[in-house]
Each structure stands twice: as C-alpha cells, then as structure tokens.
C-alpha positions as CSV (number, residue, x, y, z in Angstrom):
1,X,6.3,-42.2,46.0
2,X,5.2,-39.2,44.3
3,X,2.2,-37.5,45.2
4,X,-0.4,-37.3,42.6
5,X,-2.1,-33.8,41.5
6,X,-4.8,-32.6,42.5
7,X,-7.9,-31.5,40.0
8,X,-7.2,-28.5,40.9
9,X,-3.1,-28.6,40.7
10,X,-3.3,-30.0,37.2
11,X,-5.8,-26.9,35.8
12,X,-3.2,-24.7,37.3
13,X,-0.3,-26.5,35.7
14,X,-2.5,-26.4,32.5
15,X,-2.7,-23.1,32.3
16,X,0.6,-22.0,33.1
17,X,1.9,-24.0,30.3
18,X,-1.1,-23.0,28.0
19,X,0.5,-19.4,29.4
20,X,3.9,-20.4,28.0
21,X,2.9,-21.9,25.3
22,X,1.0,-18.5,23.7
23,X,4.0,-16.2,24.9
24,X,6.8,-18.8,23.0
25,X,4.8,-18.3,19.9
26,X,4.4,-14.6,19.8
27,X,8.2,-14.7,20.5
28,X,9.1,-17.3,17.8
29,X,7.3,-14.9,15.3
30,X,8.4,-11.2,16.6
31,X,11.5,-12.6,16.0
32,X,11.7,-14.6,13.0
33,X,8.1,-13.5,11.1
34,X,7.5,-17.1,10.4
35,X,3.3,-16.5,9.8
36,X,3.5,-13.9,7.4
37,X,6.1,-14.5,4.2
38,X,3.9,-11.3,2.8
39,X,6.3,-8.8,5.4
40,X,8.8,-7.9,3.2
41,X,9.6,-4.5,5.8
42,X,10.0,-7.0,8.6
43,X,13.8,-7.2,8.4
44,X,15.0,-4.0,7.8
45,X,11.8,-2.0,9.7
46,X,13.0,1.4,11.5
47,X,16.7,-0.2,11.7
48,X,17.5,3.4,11.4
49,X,16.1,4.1,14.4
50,X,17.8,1.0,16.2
51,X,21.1,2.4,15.5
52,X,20.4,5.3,18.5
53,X,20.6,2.4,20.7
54,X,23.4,0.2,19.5
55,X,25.2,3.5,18.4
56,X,25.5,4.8,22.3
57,X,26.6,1.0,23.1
58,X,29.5,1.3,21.0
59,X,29.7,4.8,21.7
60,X,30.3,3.6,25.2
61,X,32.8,0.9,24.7
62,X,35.3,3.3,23.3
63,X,34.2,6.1,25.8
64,X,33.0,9.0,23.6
65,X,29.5,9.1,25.4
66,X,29.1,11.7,28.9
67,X,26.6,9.0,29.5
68,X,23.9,12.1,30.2
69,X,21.4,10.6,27.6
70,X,20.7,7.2,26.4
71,X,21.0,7.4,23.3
72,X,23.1,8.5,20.5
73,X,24.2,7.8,16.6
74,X,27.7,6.1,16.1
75,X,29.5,7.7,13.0
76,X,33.2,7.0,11.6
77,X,34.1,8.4,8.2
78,X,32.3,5.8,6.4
79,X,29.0,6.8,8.1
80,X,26.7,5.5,10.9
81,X,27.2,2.6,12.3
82,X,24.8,-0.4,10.8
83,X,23.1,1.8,8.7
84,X,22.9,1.3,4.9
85,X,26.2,2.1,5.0
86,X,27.2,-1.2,7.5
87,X,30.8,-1.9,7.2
88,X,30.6,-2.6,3.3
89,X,30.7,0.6,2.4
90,X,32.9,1.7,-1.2
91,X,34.0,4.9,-1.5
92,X,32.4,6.6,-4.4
93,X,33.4,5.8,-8.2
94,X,31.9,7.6,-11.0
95,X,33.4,9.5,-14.0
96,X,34.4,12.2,-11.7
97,X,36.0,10.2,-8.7
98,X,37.8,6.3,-7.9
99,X,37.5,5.3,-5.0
100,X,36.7,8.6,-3.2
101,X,39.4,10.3,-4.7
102,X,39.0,13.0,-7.2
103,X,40.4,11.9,-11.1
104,X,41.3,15.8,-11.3
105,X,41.9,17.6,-8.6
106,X,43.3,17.2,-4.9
107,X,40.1,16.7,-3.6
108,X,39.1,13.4,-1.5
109,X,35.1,12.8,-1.0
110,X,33.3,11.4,2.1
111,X,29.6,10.3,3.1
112,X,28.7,13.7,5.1
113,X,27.5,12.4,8.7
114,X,28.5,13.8,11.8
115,X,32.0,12.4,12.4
116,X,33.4,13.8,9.1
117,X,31.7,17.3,9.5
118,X,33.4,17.1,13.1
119,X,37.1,16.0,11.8
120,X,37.2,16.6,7.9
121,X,37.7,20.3,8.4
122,X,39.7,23.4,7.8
123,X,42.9,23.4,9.7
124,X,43.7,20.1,10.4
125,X,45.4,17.3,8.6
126,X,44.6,14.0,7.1
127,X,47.3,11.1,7.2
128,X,47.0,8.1,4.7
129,X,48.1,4.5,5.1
130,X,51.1,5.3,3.9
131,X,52.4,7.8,6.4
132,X,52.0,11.0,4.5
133,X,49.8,13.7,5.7
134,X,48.1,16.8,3.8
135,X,46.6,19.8,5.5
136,X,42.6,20.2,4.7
137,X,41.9,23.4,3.1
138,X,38.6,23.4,2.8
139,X,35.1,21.0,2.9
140,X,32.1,21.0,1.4
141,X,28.8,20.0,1.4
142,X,27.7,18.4,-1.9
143,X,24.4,16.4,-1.2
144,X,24.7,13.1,1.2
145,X,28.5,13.8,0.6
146,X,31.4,15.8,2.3
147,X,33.7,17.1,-0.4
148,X,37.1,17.5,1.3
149,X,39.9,19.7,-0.3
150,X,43.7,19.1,0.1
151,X,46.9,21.2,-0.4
152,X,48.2,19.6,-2.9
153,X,49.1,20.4,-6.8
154,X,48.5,17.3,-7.7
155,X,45.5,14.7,-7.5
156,X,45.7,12.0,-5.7
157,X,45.1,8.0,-6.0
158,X,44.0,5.3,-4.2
159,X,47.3,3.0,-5.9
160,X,49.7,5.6,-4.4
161,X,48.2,6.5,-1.0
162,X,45.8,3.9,0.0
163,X,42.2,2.8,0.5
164,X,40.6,6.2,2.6
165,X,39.2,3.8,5.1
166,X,42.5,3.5,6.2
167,X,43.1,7.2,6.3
168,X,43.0,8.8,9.9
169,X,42.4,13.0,10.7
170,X,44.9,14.9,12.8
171,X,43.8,18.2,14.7
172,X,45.9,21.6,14.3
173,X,48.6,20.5,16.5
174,X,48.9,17.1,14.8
175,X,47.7,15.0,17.0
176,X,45.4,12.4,15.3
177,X,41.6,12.4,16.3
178,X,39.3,9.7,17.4
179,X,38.2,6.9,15.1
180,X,34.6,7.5,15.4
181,X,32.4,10.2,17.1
182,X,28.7,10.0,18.7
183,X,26.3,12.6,17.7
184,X,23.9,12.4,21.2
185,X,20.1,12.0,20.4
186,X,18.9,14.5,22.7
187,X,15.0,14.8,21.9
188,X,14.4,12.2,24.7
189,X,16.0,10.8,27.8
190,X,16.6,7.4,26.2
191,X,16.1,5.2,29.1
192,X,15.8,2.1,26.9
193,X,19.6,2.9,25.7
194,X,20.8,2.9,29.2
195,X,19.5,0.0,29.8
196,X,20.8,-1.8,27.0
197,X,24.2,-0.3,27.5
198,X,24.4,-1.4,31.3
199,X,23.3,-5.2,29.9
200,X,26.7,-4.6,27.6
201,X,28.6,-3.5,30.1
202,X,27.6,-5.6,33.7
203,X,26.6,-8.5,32.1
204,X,28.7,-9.6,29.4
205,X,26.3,-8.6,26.9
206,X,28.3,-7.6,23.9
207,X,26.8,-6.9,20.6
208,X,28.7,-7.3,18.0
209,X,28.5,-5.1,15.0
210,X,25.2,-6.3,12.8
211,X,24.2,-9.1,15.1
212,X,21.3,-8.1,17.9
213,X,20.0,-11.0,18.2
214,X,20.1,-11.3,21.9
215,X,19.0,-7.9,22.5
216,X,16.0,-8.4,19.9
217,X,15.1,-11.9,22.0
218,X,14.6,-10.0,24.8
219,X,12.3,-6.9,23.4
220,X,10.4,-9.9,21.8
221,X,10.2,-12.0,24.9
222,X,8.9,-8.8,27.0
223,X,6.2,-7.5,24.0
224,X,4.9,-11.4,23.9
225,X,4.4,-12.0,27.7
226,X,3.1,-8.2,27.8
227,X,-0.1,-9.1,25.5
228,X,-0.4,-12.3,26.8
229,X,-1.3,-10.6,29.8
230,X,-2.9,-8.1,28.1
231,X,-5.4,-11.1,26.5
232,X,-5.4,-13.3,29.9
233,X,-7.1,-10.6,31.8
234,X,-9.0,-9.6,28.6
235,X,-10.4,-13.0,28.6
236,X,-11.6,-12.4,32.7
237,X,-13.0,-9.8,31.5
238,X,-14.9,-10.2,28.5
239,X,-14.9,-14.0,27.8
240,X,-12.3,-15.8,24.9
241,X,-14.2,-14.6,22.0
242,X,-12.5,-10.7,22.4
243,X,-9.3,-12.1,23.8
244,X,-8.8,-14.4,20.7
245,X,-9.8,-11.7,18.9
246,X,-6.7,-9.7,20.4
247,X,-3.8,-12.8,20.8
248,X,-4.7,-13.3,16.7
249,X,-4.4,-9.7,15.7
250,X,-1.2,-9.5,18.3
251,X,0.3,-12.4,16.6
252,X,-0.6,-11.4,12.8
253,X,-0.5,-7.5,12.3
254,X,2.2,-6.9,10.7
255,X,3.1,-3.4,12.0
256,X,2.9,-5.2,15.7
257,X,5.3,-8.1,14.8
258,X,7.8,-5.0,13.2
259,X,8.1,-3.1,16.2
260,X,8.1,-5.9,18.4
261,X,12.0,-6.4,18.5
262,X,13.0,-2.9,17.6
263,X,15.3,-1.7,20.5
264,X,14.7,1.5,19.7
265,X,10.4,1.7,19.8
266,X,10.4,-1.2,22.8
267,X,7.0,-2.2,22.0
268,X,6.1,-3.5,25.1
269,X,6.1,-0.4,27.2
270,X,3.1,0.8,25.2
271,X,0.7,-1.8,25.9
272,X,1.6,-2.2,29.9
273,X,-0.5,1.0,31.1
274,X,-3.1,-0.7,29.4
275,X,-2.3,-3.9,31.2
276,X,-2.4,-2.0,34.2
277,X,-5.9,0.2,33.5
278,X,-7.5,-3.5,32.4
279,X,-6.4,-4.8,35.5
280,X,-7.4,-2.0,37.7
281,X,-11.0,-2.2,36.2
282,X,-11.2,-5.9,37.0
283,X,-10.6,-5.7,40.5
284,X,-11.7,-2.1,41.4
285,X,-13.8,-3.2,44.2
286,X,-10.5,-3.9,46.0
287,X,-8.8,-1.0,47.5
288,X,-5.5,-2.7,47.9
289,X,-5.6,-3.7,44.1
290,X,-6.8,0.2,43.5
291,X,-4.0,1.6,45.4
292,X,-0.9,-0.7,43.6
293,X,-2.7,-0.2,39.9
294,X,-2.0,3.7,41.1
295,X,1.5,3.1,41.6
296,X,2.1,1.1,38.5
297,X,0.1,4.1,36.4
298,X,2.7,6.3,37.2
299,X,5.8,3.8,36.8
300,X,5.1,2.5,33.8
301,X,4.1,6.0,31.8
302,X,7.5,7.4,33.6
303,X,9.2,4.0,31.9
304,X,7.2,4.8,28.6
305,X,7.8,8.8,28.5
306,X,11.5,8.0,29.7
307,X,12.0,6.1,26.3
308,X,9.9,8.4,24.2
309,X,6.7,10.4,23.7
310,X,5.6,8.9,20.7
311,X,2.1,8.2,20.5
312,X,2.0,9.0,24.4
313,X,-2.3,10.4,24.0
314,X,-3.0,6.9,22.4
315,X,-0.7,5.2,24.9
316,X,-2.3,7.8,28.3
317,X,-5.9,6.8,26.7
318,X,-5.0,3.3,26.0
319,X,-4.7,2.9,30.4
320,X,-7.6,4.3,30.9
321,X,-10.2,3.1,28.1
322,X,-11.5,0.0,30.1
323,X,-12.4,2.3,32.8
324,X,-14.2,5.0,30.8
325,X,-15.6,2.1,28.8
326,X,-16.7,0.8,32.5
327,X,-18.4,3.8,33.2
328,X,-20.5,5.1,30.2
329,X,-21.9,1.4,30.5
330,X,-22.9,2.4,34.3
331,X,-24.5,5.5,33.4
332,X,-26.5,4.3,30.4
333,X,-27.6,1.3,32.7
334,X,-28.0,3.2,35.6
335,X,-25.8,1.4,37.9
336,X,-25.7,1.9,41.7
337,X,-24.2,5.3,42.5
338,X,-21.7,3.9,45.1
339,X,-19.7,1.9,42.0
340,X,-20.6,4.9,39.6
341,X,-18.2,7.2,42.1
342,X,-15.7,4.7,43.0
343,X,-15.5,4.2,38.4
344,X,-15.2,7.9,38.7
345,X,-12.7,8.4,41.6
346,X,-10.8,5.2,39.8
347,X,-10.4,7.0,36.6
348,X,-9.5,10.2,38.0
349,X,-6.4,8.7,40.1
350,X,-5.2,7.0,37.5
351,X,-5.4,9.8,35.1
352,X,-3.5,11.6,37.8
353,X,-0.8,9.3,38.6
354,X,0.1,8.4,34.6
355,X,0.1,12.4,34.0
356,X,2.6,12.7,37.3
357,X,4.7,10.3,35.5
358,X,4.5,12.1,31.8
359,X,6.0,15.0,34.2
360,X,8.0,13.6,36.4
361,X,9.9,12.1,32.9
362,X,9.7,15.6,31.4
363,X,11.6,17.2,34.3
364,X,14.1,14.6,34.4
365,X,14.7,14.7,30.5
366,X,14.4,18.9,31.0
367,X,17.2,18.8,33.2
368,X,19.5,17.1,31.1
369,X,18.2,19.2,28.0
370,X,19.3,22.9,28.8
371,X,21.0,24.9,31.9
372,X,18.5,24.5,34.8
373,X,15.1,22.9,34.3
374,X,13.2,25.8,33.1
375,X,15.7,26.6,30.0
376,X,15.4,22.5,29.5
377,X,11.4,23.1,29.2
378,X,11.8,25.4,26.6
379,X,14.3,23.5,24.8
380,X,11.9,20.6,24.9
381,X,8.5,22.6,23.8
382,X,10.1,24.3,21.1
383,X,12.4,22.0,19.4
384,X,10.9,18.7,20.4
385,X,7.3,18.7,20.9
386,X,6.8,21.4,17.8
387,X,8.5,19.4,15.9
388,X,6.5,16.2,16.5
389,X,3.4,17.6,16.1
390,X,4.0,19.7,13.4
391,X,5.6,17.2,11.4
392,X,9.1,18.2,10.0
393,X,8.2,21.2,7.8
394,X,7.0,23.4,10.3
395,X,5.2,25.2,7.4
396,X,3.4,22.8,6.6
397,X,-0.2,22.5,7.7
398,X,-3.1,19.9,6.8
399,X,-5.9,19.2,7.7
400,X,-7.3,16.7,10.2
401,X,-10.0,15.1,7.9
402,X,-6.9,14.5,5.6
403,X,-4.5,13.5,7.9
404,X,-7.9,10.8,9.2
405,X,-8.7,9.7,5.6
406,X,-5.2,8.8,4.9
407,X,-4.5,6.4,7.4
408,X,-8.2,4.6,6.4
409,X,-6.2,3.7,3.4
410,X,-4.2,1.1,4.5
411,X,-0.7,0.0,2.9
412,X,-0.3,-3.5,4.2
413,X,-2.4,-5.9,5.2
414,X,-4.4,-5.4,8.1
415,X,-3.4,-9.2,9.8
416,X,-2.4,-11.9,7.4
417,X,-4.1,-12.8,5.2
418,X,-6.7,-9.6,5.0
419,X,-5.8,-6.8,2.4
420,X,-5.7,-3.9,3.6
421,X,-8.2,-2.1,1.2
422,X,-10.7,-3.9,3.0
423,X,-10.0,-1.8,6.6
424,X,-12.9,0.8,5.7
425,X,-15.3,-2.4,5.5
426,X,-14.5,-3.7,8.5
427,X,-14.4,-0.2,10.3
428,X,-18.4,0.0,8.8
429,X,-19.4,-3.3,9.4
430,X,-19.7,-2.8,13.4
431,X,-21.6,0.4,13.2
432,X,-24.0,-1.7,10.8
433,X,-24.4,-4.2,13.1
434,X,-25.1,-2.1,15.6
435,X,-28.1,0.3,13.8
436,X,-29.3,-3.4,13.1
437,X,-29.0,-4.6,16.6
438,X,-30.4,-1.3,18.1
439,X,-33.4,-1.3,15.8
440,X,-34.4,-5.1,16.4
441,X,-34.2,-3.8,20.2
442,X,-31.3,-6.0,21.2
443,X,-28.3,-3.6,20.8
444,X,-25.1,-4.3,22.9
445,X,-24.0,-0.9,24.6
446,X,-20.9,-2.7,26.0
447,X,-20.0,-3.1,22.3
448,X,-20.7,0.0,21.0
449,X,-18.8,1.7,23.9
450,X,-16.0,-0.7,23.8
451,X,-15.8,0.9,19.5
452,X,-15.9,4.4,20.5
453,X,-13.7,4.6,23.2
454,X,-11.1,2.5,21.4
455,X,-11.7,4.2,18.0
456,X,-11.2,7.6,19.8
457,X,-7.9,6.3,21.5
458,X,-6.4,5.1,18.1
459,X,-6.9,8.5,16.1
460,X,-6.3,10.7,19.6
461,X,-2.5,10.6,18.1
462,X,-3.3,11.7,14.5
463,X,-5.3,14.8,15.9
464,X,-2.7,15.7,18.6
465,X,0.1,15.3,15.8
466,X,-1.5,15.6,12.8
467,X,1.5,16.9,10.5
468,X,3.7,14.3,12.0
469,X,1.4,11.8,11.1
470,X,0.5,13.1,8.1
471,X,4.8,12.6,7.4
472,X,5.4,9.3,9.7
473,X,2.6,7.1,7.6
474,X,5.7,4.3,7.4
475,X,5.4,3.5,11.2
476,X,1.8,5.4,12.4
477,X,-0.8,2.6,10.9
478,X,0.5,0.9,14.3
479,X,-1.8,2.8,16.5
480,X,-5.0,1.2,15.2
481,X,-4.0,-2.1,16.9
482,X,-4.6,-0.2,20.3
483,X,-7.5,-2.5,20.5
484,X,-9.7,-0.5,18.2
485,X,-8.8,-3.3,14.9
486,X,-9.4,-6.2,17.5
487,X,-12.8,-4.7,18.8
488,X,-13.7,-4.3,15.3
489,X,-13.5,-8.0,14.5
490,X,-14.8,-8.9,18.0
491,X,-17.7,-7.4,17.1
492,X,-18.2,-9.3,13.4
493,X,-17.1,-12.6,14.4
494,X,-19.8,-12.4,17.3
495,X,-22.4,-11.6,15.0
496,X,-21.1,-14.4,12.4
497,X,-21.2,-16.6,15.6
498,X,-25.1,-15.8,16.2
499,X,-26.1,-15.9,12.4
500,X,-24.3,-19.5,12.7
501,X,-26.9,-20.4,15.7
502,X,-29.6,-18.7,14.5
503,X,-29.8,-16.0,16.9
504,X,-29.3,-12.7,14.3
C-alpha cells in the first residue's frame, strides 16, 4: 500500500509544483508572447544581434572560425546569414541593373558585407554557373552595395551566364575561395557563443538556418526559472505583495519578454547576481551561506562580463542593492552594531568578489584581444569601452539631464496593458506617498530606501554611458525593470491596499 503524505510532504509538493507552474508560464510567453498581442518588436527584436551567435555556429560547421572568440557574423555574397537578407535574397533590379548585373556595362553588383569585400576584389577571378570566368578589375563601394567591375567589352546577363548566387570567386592563382567567410566579433569574449556552439557540436544540437527554436527554449527556460527565484526569495523576504509585484512585471514588460530568448543578450545572466545578493542578505547571519554567496558573486559576474559588458554598473549594483538597502535601514533605525558590521563586511566582500570577476573576464578577453595582455587592455579601453560609453559618434556629447529625461519618455508600454506615457506618474506617485506617509508620521523607510537604491541602479547605466544610451534607446528602456518599475508599483498597490481597509 502506498504510504499517504504527510501535512508537511503535501505543502512541499505544493509548492514545488506552484514553483513549476510560475516558471512554465514565463516560458510559454518568452517564447511565444501570448499576453501581449500589443508587441509587435517581439519577433524580430535585436535578431541582428542573434546572428553573432548562430553566425559562429555555422561558421564552425564549415571550419572558418580559430574558435579564439565566441562569436562572430556569417557572410556569403548574399549577405549575413539570417539577417534581412535570409536566404530570399534578389539581386538588385532597377533601371540601371537586372538581377545584379549591370544593363550597360560589365559590371556585376553585390550587397557589401564582409565576405564580398574579402573575395570580390582586384586580382582575382569570378566563375559563373556556366563555367566561364572573368578577372575583377576593380570594386567599389556604392552605399549598402559592392559594385564589382569585370574585364569584359561587353555587359553581361543573367539569361547568358546565370543567376550570381550561383557564381563562385577564385583567388590569383585560380583556385576558387570559400563559400562564405566569418567576420569575428571581437569586442567581447562571447562565452555564450561557445556555449551554444559546443551544444551543436557534442550534443546533436543542429540549428538549421532560420529555425532556433530549441536554442531560444532554453534562454527562455533559464530567464523564467532565474526570476522565479528571484521572486521566491523576494517573497521570504518582503512578503507576496512585492514578489507579485515583480513575477507580474517579469511576465508582462515587454522589453523583458524580448530579450528573454535572444541568444545573443542571454537575459538570465543579468538577474542571477541579484539572485545571489538577495539571497546573501536573507541568510547573512550564516557564515557558510556568506562564504558560497562570495563564490557565486564572482562566478556569475565572470559568466555575465564573459558574454558582455552591457549594462554591467546596473547589473554590479543590481547584486548588491538588497544589501545596501539592508543597511541604510540599520543605520536610520539604529540597529545593533554587531549586524551593522557584519551588513558592512557583507557588502564589501561581495563587492570585491563581483569586481574580481569583472577582471578576471577582462584579462581573459584582453588576452585574446591583442599581443600579450597589456596591448589587449589597450585594445579593449580604447576601442571598446570608448565606444560604449561614448555612444558611436565619438564627437558627440549630451548631456546627462538629456540623456535622463529621454528615457522618462517611454515608447512602449510599460507592462500590458499600461501606456507608457503614464511612466512619469507612476515614478511621482511613490515619492507622493511617501511626503504623505512621512508627514502623517507613519513613513516606511524600507520603502523609501528600497526606491532610491533601485532608482539609482536603473539610471547608474545611463550616467556611465550616457552617449550610448542616448543612441541605444531601441534596447536601453530594459534597465528600469531592474526592480526599480516593480518597487514603484509595490509601493502604490500597498497604499491602494490600505485606502481599501481604511488604514490611509
């Protein structure tokens, strides 16, 4: 006979299925956007950027990558691989050219991309479908196009020699170049690309030229159990109002849900320093707990900086906010000095670790970068970080209260269902609440801290890179769901909730 469950047993059991039950819908709508029929960007968001990763896997396959970094931009001579370009690409046809091919002089035209500006050159050759082969005399750029010249006295035609995606290149000596080339993305180590690339390779994984699905299941499986963690030990924490507050803004912002599959962005690895800060500040009285939330600081910002700096401040800040958050609180209550060091020793060690694993990723990517780790750093300050934080005109310069006022205009809603020109509103209604609450004399300082430190992280990115932001505003709205959007709401459903009662 079976043995029945305890009261105890069936609580557990409830949980882990209530567990499973909030991660499978997170993943049902990272992947397929089911809540929000508003999200038109949802199919085709940063798919530009994707193609790093499933460029280097196909890269891979037909062994054109030193496998160095991990990741890299497929090109043939009909441009990048599963770009806007896919595989349904036509050759231009205007008044001037059919098909690609000139209507009046020798001249053959190409999308410009790095295969073509690698092969379609002076000095070698191109042979068409039907066997014949010119010598290149010259190319040119003209706009998103590679204008390629041919000795020949007469123009050609696409009836006569062929369609030119059938058209191959031939080097000096006449031996025919590669298919395709792979233009490495060196600006980060790309650890996420080697990743994927080993799941192709040692497990079968193929992906198959427009269809990710697999690999998008699993980014969306990994960002949906990461807040679901995130809002479990929220919830230990602070009580179900503030973790429904974060599962509902997790499961209906539409810049989360975007980047939640993206292989390139990997959303999860943002949140999981967080998930480890919150989790250190929860069981900070244990020094064993202490000693492996350490470890995992440095792990998972080596994981994060391995796959990118982007938004790295919000992300380094984002670990440690619970703990500061933990901390003002003590010294504004006057908590016992003994927790008050052990907050401060807390914060200080984890600040330490995550920055050791910023560096410890920085060294690794600087020895890949240049000749010896030094000439690496240099490469990496100067034509990386620069970059990022100056935006991509390096002449251009705004300023901060712009770059701020900007993203408080919001160009999407901010979850479904609530426009976004309503985001300044619900930024002021929590500072309203709390001159109200601090002049009747029954102000929440756990609140109000919980605002500022989370405001602070959310915006720490738009002052560190405040020309990139001010060019990246497609993507950069993302950082105010760092918990500073969910403490916002927190804050005015609990003050609807007392109204309700009668407690204002």
């Amino acid at each position: 006979m079976s043995r029945t469950l305890s009261i105890k047993e069936r609580r557990t059991v409830k949980k882990i299925l209530f567990f499973i039950g909030l991660t499978i819908i997170l993943t049902i709508n990272y992947m397929y956007n089911f809540m929000d029929s508003q999200n038109n960007a949802f199919n085709d968001f940063q798919a530009d950027s994707e193609t790093l990763v499933t460029g280097i896997i196909f890269a891979d396959c037909r062994e054109l990558d030193n496998m160095q970094y991990g990741l890299g931009r497929y090109y043939t001579k009909s441009g990048p691989l599963m770009s806007r370009y896919g595989t349904n690409y036509t050759y231009l046809t205007d008044e001037n050219w059919t098909l690609g091919y000139s209507n009046y002089t020798a001249q053959l035209i190409f999308d410009k991309n790095y295969y073509t500006q690698t092969y379609a050159v002076e000095g070698n050759f191109i042979k068409f479908a039907t066997g014949e082969i010119f010598p290149i005399i010259s190319s040119m750029e003209d706009d998103e196009y590679l204008v390629v010249s041919l000795a020949s006295d007469e123009p050609l035609n696409v009836s006569q020699y062929g369609s030119l995606s059938e058209t191959a290149f031939l080097d000096q000596e006449g031996r025919k170049l590669p298919d395709s080339a792979v233009e490495i993305y060196k600006s980060q180590y790309g650890l996420q690309g080697k990743v994927f690339r080993f799941m192709a390779n040692s497990l079968g994984m193929e992906i198959q030229e427009g269809d990710k699905t697999v690999y998008h299941l699993i980014c969306s499986v990994l960002t949906g159990l990461t807040f679901v963690m995130l809002v479990w030990l929220i919830r230990i924490k602070y009580g179900n109002l503030l973790a429904s507050c974060f599962y509902i803004t997790f499961l209906l912002s539409p810049w989360v849900v975007n980047f939640a599959k993206n292989l390139y962005w990997v959303e999860f690895t943002w949140f999981i320093p967080m998930l480890v800060g919150l989790f250190c500040s929860i069981y900070i009285d244990n020094k064993k707990w202490r000693a492996i939330s350490y470890i995992a600081a440095y792990t998972s910002i080596l994981i994060k900086s391995l796959c990118g700096y982007e938004y790295i401040s919000t992300i380094m800040l984002g670990m440690t906010s619970f703990l500061v958050t933990d901390i003002i609180y003590m010294l504004i209550s006057h908590t016992d000095k003994r927790k008050i060091g052990i907050a401060f020793r807390t914060f200080f060690l984890t600040s330490l670790f995550a920055l050791a694993g910023f560096i410890t990723a920085f060294i690794i990517h600087a020895y890949y970068r240049g000749e010896g780790i030094w000439q690496g750093i240099q490469y990496i300050i100067l034509e990386d970080a620069i970059r990022r934080t100056r935006g991509i005109d390096n002449t251009v310069d705004v300023s901060l209260w712009y770059v701020l006022g900007r993203y408080f205009q919001f160009q999407t809603e901010i979850i479904t269902g609530i426009p976004g020109n309503l985001f300044v509103i619900i930024c002021t209604i929590p500072i309203c609440i709390f001159i109200y609450e601090y002049v009747t004399g029954k102000i929440n300082w756990k609140d109000v801290i919980l605002y500022g430190v989370f405001f602070l992280t959310s915006i720490s990115w738009f002052c560190l890179a405040k020309n990139h932001a001010y060019v990246h505003t497609h993507m950069n709205y993302v950082l105010w769901y760092f918990g500073y959007i969910q403490i916002c709401i927190y804050v005015i459903v609990k003050r609807f909730a007392k109204f309700c009662k009668g407690k204002a």
